[in-house]
Backbone bond lengths (Angstrom), bond angles and torsions (degrees), N, CA, C in turn:
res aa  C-N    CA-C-N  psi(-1)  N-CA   C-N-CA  omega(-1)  CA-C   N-CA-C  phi
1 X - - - 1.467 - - 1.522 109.40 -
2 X 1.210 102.00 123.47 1.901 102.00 165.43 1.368 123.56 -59.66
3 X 1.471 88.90 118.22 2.031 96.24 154.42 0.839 140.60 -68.40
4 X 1.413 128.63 -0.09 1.447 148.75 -174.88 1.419 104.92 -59.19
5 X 1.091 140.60 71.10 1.718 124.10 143.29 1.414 127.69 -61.98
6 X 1.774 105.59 125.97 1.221 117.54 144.76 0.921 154.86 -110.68
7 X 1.199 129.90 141.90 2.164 120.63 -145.05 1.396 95.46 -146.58
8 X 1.200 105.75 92.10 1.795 116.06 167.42 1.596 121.74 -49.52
9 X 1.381 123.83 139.40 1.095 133.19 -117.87 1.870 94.58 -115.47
10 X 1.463 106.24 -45.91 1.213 106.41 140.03 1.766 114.91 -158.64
11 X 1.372 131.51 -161.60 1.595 123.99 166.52 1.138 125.26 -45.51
12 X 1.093 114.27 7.21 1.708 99.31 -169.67 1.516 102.00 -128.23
13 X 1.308 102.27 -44.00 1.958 108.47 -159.04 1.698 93.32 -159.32
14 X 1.344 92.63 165.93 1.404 102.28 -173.09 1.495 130.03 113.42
15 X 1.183 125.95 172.76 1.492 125.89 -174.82 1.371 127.19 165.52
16 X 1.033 115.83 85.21 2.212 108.64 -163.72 1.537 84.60 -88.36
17 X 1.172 118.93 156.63 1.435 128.59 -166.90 1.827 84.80 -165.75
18 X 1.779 106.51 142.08 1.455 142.04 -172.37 1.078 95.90 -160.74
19 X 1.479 85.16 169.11 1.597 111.34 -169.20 1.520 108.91 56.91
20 X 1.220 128.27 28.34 1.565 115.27 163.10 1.739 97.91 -131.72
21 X 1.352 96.66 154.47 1.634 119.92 -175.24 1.546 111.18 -121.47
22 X 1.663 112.32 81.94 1.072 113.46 -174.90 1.906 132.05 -66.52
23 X 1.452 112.12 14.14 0.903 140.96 170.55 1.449 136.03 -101.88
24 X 1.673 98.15 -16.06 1.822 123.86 140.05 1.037 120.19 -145.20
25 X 1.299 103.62 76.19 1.669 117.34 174.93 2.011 107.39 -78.82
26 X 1.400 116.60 138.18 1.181 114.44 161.45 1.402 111.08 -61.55
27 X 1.695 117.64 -152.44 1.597 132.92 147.54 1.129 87.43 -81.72
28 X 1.451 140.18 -82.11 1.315 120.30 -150.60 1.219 127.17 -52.69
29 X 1.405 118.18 -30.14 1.382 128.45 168.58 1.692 116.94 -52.43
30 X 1.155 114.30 -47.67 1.133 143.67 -169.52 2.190 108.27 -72.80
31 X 1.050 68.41 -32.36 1.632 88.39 162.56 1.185 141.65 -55.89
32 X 1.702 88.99 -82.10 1.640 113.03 148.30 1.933 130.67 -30.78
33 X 1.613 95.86 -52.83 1.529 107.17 153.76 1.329 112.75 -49.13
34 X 0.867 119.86 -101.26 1.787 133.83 -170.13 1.599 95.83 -32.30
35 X 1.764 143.09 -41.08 1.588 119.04 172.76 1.719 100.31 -64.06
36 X 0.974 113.86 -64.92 1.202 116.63 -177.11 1.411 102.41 -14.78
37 X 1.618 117.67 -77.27 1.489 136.35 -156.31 1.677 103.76 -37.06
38 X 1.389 108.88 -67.51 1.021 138.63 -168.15 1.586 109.49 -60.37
39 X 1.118 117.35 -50.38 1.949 112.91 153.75 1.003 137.99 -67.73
40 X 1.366 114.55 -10.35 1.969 126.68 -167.36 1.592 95.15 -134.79
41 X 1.341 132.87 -15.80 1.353 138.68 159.33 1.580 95.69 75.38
42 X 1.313 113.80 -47.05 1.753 114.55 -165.96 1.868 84.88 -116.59
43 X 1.696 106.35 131.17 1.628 110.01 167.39 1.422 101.05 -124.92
44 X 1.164 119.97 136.36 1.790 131.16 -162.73 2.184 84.09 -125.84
45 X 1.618 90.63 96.88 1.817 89.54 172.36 1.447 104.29 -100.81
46 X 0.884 106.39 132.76 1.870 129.10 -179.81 1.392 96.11 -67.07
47 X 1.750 120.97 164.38 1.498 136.33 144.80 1.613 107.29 55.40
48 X 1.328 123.32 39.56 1.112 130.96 178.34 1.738 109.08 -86.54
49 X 1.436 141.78 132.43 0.805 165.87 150.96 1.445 111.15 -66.47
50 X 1.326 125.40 84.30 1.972 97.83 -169.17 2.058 76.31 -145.34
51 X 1.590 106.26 173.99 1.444 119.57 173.27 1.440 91.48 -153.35
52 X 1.482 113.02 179.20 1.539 110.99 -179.04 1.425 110.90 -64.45
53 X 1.031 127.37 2.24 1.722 110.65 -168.51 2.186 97.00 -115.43
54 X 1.084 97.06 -38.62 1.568 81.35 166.30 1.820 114.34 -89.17
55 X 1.026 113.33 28.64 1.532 115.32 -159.73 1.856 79.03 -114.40
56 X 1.468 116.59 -40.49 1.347 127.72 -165.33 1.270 120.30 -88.02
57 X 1.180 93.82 -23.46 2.051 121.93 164.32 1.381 109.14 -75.39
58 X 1.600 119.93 -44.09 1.365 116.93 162.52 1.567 122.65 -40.04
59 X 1.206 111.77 -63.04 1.393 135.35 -147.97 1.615 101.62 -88.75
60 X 1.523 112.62 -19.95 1.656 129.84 165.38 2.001 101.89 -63.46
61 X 1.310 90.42 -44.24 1.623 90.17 -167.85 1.238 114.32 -79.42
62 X 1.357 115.68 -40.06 1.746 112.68 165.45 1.555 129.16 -64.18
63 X 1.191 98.30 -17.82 1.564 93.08 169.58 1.841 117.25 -177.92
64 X 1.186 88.78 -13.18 1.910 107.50 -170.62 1.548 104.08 108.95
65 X 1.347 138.10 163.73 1.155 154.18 172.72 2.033 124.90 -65.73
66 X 1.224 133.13 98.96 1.168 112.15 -157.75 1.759 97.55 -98.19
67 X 1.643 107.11 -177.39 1.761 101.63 -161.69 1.391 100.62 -98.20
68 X 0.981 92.83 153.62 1.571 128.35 -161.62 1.657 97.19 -116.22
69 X 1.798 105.43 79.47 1.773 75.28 160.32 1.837 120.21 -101.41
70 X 1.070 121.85 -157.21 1.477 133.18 -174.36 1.465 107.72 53.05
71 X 1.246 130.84 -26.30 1.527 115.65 -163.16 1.952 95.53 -111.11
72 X 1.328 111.00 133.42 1.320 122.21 178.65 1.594 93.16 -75.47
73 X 1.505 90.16 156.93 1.583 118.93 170.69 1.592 141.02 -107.85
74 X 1.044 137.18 -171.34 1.603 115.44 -178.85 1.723 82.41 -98.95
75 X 1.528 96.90 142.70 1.662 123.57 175.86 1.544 106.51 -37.59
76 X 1.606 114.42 -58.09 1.639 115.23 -164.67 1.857 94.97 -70.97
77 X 1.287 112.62 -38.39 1.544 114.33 -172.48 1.379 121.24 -142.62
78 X 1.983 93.18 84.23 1.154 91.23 177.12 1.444 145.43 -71.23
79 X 1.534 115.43 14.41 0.984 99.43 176.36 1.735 117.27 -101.32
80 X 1.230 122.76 12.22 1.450 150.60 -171.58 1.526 82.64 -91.92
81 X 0.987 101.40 116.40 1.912 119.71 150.85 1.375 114.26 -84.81
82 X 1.315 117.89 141.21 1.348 118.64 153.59 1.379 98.36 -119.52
83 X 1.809 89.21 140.63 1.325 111.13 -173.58 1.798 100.79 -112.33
84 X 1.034 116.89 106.00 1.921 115.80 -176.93 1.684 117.45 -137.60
85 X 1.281 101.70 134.58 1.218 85.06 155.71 1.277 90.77 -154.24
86 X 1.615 100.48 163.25 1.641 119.60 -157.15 1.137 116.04 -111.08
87 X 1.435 140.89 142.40 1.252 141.22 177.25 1.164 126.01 -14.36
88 X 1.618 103.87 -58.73 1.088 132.99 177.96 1.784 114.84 -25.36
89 X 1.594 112.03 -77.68 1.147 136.94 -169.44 1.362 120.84 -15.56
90 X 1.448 130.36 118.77 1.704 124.09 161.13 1.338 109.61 -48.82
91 X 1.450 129.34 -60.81 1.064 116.83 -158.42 1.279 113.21 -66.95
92 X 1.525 125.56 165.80 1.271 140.65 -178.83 1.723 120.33 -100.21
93 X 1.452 86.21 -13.10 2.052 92.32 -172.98 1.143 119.35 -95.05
94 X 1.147 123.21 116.09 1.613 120.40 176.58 1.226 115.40 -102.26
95 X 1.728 106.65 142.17 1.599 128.67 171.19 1.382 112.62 -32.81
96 X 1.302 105.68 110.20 1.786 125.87 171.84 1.416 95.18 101.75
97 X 1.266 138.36 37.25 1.652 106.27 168.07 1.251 103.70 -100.49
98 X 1.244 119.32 -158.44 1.423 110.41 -159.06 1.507 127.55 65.51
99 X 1.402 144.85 126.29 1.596 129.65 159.65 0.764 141.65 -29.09
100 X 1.401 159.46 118.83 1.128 150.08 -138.48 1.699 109.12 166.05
101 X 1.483 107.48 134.77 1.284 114.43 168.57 1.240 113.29 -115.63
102 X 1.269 116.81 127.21 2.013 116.92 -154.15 1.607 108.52 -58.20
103 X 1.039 137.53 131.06 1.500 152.55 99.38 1.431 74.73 114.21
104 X 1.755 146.30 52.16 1.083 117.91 149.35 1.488 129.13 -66.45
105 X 1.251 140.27 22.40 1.568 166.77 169.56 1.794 101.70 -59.90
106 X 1.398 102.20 -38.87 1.903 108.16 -169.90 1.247 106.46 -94.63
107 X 1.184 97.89 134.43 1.865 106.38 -179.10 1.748 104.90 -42.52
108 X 1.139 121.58 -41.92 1.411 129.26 165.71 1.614 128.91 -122.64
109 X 1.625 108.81 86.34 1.053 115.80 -172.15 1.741 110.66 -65.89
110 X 1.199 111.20 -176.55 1.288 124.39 -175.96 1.629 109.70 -78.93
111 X 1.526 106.27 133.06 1.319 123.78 -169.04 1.841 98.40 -62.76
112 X 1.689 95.78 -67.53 1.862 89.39 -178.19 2.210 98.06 -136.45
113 X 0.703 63.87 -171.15 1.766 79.03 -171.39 1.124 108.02 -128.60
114 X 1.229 130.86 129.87 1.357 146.78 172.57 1.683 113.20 -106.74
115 X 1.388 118.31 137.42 1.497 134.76 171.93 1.222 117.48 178.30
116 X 1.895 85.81 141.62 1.470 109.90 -157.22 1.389 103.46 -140.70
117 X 1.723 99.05 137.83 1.314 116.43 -159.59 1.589 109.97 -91.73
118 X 1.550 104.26 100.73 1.569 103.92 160.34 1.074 129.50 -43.79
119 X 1.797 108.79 -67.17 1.254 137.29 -177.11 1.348 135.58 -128.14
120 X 0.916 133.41 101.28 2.009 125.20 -177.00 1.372 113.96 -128.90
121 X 1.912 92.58 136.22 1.831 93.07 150.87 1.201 126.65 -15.23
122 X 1.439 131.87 128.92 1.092 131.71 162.88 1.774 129.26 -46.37
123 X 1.541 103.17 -39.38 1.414 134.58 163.75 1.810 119.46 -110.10
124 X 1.187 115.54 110.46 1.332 107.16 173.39 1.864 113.15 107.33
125 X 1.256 97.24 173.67 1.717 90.49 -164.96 1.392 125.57 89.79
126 X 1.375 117.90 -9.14 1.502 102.84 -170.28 1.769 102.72 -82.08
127 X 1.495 99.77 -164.11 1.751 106.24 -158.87 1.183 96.14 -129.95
128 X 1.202 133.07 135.32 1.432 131.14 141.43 1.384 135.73 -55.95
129 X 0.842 142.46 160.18 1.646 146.16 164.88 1.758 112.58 -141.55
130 X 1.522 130.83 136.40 0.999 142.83 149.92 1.279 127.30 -100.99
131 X 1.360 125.48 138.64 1.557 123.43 166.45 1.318 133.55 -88.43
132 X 1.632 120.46 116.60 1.138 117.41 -148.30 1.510 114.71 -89.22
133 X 1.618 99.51 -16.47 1.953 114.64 -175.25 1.820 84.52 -67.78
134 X 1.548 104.50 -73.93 1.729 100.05 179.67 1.158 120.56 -31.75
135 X 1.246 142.97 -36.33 1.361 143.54 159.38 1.634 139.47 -55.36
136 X 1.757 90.33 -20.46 1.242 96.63 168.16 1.576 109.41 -83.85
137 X 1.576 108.35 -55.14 1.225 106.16 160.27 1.631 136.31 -16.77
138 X 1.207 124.52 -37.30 1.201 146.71 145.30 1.743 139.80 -34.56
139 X 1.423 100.86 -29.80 1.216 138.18 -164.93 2.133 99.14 -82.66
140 X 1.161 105.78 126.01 1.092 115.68 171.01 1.937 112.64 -61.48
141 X 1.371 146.38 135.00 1.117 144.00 128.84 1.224 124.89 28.78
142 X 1.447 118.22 -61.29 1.232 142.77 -167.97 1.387 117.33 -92.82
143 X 1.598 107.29 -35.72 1.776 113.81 -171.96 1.608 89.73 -103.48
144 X 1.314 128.72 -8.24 1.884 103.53 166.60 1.428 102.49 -81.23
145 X 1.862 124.89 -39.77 0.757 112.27 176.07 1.910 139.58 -29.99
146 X 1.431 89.03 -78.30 1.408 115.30 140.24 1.404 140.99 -9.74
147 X 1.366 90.34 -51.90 2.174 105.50 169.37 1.576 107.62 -88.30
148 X 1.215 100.55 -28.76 1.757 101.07 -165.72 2.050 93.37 -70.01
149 X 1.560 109.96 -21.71 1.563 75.43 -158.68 2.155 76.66 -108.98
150 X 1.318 97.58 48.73 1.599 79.55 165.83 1.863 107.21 -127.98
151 X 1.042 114.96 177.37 1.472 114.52 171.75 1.765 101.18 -132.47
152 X 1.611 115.72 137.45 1.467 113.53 159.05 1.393 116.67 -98.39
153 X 1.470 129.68 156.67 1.367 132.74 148.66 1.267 122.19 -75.64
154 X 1.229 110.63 147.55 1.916 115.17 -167.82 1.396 68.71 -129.28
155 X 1.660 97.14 161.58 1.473 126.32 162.42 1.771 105.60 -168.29
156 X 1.264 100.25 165.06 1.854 101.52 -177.64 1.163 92.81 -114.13
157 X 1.448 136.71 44.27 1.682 125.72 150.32 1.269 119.34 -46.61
158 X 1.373 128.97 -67.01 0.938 153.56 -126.19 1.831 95.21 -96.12
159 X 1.143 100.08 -29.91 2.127 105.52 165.53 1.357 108.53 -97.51
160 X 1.323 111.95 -46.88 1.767 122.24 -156.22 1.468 95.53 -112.11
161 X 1.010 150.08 -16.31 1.272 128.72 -173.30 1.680 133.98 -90.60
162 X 1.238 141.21 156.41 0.989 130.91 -155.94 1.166 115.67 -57.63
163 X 1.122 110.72 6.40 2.137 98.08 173.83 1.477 95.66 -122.21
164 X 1.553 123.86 16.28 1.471 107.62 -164.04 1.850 90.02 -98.40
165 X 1.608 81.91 134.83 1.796 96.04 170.18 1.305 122.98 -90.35
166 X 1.403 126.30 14.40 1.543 120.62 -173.47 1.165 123.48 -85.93
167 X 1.634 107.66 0.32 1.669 108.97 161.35 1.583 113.98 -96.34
168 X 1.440 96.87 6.83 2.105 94.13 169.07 1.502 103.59 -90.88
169 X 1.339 100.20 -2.36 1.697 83.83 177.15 1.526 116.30 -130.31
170 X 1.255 103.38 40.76 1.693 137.53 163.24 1.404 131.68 -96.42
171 X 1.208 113.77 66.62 1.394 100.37 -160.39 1.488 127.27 -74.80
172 X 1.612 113.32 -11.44 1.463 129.70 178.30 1.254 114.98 -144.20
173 X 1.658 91.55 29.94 1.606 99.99 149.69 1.447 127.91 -108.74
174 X 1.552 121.64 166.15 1.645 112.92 171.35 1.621 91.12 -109.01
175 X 1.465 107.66 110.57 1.561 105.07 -173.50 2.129 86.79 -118.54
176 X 1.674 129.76 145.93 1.268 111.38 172.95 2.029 90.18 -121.98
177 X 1.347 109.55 165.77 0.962 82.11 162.13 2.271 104.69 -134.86
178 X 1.571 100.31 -166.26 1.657 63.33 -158.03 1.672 101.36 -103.04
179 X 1.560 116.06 160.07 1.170 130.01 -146.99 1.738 100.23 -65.10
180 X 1.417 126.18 -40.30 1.533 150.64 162.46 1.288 108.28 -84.69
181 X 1.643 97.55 162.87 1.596 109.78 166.95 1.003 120.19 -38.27
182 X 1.608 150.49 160.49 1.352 121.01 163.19 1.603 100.67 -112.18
183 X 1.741 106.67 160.23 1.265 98.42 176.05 1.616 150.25 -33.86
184 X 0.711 149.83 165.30 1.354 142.69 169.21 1.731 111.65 -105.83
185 X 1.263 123.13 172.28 1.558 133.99 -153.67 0.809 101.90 -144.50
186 X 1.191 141.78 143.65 1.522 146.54 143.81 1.461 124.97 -119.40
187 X 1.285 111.70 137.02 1.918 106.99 -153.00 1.650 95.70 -160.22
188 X 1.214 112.02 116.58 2.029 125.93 171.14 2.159 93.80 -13.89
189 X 0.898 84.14 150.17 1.719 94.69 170.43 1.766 113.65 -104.16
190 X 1.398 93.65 -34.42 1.971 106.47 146.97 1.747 108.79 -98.24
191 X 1.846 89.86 147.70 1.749 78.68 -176.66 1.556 78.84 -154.68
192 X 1.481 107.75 166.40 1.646 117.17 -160.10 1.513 97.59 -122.03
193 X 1.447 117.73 148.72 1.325 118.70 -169.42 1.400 105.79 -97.41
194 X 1.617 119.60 111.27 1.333 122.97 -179.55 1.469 128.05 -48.84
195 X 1.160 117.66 -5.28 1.559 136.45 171.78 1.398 85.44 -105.49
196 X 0.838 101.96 -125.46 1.990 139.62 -146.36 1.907 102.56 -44.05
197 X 1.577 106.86 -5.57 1.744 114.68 -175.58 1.309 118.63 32.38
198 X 1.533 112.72 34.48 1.555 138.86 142.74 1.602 118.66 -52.95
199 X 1.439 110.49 126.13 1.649 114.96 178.52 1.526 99.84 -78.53
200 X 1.165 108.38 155.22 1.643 131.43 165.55 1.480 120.40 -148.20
201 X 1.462 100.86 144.94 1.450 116.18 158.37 1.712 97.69 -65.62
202 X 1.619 95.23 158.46 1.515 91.28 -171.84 1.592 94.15 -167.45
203 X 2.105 98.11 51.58 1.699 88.86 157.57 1.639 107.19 -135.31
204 X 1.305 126.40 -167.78 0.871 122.11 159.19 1.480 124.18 -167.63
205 X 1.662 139.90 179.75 1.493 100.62 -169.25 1.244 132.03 -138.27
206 X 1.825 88.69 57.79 1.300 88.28 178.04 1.569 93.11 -123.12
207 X 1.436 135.25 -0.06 1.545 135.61 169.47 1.323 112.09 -115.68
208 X 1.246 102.94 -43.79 1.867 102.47 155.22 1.164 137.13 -43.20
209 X 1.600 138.77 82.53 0.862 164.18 143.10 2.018 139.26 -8.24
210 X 1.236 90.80 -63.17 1.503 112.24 170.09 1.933 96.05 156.40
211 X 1.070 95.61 164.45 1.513 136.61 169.95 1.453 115.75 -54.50
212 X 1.435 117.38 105.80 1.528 92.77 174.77 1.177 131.98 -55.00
213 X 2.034 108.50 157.54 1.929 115.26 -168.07 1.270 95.27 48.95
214 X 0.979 144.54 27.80 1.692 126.98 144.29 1.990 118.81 -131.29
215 X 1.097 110.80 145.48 1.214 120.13 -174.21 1.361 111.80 -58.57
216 X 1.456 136.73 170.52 1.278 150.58 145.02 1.396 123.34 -31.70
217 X 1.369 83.33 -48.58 1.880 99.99 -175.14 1.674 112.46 -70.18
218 X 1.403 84.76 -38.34 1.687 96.48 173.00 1.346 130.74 -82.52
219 X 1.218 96.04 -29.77 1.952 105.66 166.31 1.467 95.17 -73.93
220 X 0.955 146.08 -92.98 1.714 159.33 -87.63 1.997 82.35 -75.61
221 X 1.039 107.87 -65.57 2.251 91.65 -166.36 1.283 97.93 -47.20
222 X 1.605 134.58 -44.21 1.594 100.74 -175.75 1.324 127.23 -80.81
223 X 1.609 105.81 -20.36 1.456 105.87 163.52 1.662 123.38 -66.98
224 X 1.308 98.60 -16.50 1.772 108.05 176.10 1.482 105.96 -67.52
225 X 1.090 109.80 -40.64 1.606 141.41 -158.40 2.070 107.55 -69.32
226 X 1.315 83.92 -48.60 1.271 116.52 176.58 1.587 129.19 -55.31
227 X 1.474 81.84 -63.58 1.898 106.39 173.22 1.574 94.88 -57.29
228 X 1.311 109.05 -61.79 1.457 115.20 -135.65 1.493 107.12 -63.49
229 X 1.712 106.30 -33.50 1.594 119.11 152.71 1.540 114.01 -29.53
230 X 1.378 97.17 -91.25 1.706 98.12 -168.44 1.319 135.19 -37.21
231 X 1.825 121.94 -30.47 0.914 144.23 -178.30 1.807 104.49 -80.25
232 X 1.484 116.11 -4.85 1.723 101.24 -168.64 1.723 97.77 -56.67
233 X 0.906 100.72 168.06 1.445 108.12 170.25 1.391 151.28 -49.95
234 X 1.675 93.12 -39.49 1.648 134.30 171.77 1.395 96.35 -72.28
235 X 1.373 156.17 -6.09 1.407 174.01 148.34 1.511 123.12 -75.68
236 X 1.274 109.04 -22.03 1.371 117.01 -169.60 1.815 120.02 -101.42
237 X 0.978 112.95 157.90 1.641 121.49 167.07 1.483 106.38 -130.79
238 X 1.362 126.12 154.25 1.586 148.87 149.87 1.119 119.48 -102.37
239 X 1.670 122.65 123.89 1.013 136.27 -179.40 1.475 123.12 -109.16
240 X 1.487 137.75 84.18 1.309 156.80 171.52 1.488 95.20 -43.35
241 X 1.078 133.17 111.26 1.178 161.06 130.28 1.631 111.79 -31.17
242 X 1.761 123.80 139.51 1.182 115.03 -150.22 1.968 87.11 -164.44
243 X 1.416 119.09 152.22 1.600 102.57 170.76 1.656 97.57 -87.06
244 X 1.287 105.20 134.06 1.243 102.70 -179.72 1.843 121.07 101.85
245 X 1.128 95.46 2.49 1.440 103.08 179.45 1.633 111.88 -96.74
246 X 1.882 124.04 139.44 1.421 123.63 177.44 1.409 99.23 -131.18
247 X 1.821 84.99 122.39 1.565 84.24 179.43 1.283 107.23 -131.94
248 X 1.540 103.23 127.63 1.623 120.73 -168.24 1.252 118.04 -108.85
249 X 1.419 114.94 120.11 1.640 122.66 173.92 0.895 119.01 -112.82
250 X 2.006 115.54 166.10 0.701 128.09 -160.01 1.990 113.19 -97.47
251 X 1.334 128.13 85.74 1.208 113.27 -154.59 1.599 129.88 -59.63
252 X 1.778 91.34 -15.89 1.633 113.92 174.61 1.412 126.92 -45.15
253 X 1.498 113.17 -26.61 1.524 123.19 -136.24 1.489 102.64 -166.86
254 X 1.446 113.12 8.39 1.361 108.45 -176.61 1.611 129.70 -130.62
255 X 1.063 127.33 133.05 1.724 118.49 173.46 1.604 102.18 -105.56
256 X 1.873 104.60 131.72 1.154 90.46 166.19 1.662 117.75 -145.09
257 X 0.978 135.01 158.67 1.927 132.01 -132.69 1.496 82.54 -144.31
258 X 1.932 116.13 123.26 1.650 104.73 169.50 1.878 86.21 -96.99
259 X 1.563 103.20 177.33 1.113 113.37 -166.36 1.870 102.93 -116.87
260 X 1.258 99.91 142.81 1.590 116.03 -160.02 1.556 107.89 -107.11
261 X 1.875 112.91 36.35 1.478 107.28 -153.59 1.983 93.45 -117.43
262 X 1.562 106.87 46.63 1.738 114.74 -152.43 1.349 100.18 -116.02
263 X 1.047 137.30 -30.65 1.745 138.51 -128.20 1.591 94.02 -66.79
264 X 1.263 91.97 125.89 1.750 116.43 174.60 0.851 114.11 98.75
265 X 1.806 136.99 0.52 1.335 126.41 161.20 1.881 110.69 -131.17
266 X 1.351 83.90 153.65 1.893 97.49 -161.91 1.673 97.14 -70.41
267 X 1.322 100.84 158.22 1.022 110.36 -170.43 2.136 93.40 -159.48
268 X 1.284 98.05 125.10 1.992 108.15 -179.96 1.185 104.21 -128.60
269 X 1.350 118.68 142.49 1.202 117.85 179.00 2.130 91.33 -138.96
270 X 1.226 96.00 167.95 2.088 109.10 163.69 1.247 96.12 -119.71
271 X 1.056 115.46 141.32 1.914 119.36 -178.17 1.371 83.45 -125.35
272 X 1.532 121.92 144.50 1.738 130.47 135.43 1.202 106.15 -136.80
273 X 1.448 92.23 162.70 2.420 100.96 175.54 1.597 98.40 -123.40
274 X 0.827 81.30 161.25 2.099 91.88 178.20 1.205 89.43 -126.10
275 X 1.708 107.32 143.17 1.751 131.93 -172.93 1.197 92.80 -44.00
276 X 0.773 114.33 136.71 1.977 129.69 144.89 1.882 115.41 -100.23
277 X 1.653 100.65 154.84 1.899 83.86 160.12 1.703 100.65 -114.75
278 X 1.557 96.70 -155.05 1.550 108.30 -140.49 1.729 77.26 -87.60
279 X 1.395 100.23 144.49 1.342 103.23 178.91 1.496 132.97 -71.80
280 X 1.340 115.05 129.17 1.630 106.56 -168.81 1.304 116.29 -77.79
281 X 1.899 119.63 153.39 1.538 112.20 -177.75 1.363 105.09 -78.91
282 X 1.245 106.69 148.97 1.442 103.88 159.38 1.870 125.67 -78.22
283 X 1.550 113.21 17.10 1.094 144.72 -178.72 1.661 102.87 -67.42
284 X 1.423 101.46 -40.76 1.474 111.11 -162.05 1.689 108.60 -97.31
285 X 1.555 111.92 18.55 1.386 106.56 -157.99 1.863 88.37 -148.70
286 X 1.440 105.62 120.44 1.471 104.52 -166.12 1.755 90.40 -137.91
């Protein structure tokens, strides 16, 4: 009989899961994960034993490793991020706060994201997560209509680009950012979940940009409108941070915000993403 318990985190999203050893997982084990994933979108596994090289073996088995640009890696494995910052530090802001759904900038962002807690504050540090399918759900008749036949542009100016300051407030990170504008993206504003063929909202605002053929000025209230939805509360989960804790999301369907409430104690994390593809419209799915 499996030991695997799972205990949802709250109504909407979420999932703390024990008793599994993601470092000898069966198929069935492996199973159990992936329903989980796919109903709770974000899984927070307790008592994990992992370092960058089985962390990279993980993220090999779920799907292969996807690219990581702007943020440096550890030398032996670069595609393992370390995410740290040290007691030490003046600044107060830590890497990932704000909303954000990772690296939608790439024609094919990352399916889910993986991170695992070396080290944390005793108090403070945890992450938020929102659900973005529930959010569509949310959506009046008229305004899914509406979104389904629009497309936004993403771009990483606004982190990565030459005026972006979020690597001055990195102190033990290798963050670059790029010397030019950086490209722009374009990706459905509804998008369909390649598993589970669940609709989603699919913006967010820190790569989200505006709406195609329309201005900034003219996008930004529904994208205000938008964000401010997904993030209500009744949408949301908190994730308590633990040494030894892996918590895997879903990047399809998810916004997620780390929390900046730490200053003066260290806090390490290993970040990886597994490939994703280019997101499908929900245009094509009636």
């Amino acid at each position: 009989m499996s030991k695997i318990r799972i205990n949802p985190v709250t109504g909407a999203i979420g999932a703390e899961i024990t008793g599994l050893d993601v470092n000898n997982m069966s198929a069935a084990d492996e199973a159990v994960l992936e329903s989980a994933f796919h109903e709770h979108l974000v899984v927070c596994i307790r008592d994990q034993k992992m370092d960058a090289a089985t962390l990279l073996a993980l993220t090999n088995r779920l799907g292969g490793v996807g690219e990581t640009p702007y943020l440096g890696g550890l030398p032996e494995f670069p595609d393992v991020v370390p995410v740290i910052k040290e007691a030490t530090e003046k600044s107060h802001h830590t890497f990932g706060a704000g909303w954000h759904t990772d690296f939608t900038f790439q024609p094919s962002p990352p399916s889910r994201t993986l991170l695992y807690a070396v080290d944390v504050p005793a108090v403070g540090g945890d992450t938020l997560y929102c659900n973005l399918q529930a959010a569509y759900q949310r959506l009046s008749p008229g305004l899914a209509r509406l979104l389904e036949s629009l497309t936004a542009v993403h771009s990483a100016v606004r982190s990565y680009g030459p005026k972006a300051t979020l690597k001055d407030h990195m102190e033990n990170m290798t963050i670059t950012n790029e010397a030019d504008e950086p490209e722009e993206m374009e990706h459905p504003v509804i998008t369909v979940h390649p598993v589970t063929q669940r609709k989603s909202l699919w913006i967010n605002p820190v790569y989200t940009i505006r709406f195609k053929d329309m201005t900034e000025a003219e996008s930004q209230p529904l994208l205000n409108y938008l964000n401010n939805l997904a993030v209500s509360p009744s949408l949301t989960c908190r994730i308590k941070w633990q040494p030894g804790t892996l918590t895997m999301w879903d990047n399809r369907c998810t916004q997620h915000c780390a929390t900046s409430d730490y200053q003066g104690y260290r806090r390490e994390m290993l970040r990886t993403t597994v490939a994703g593809d280019a997101p499908r419209s929900a245009k094509t799915v009636h």
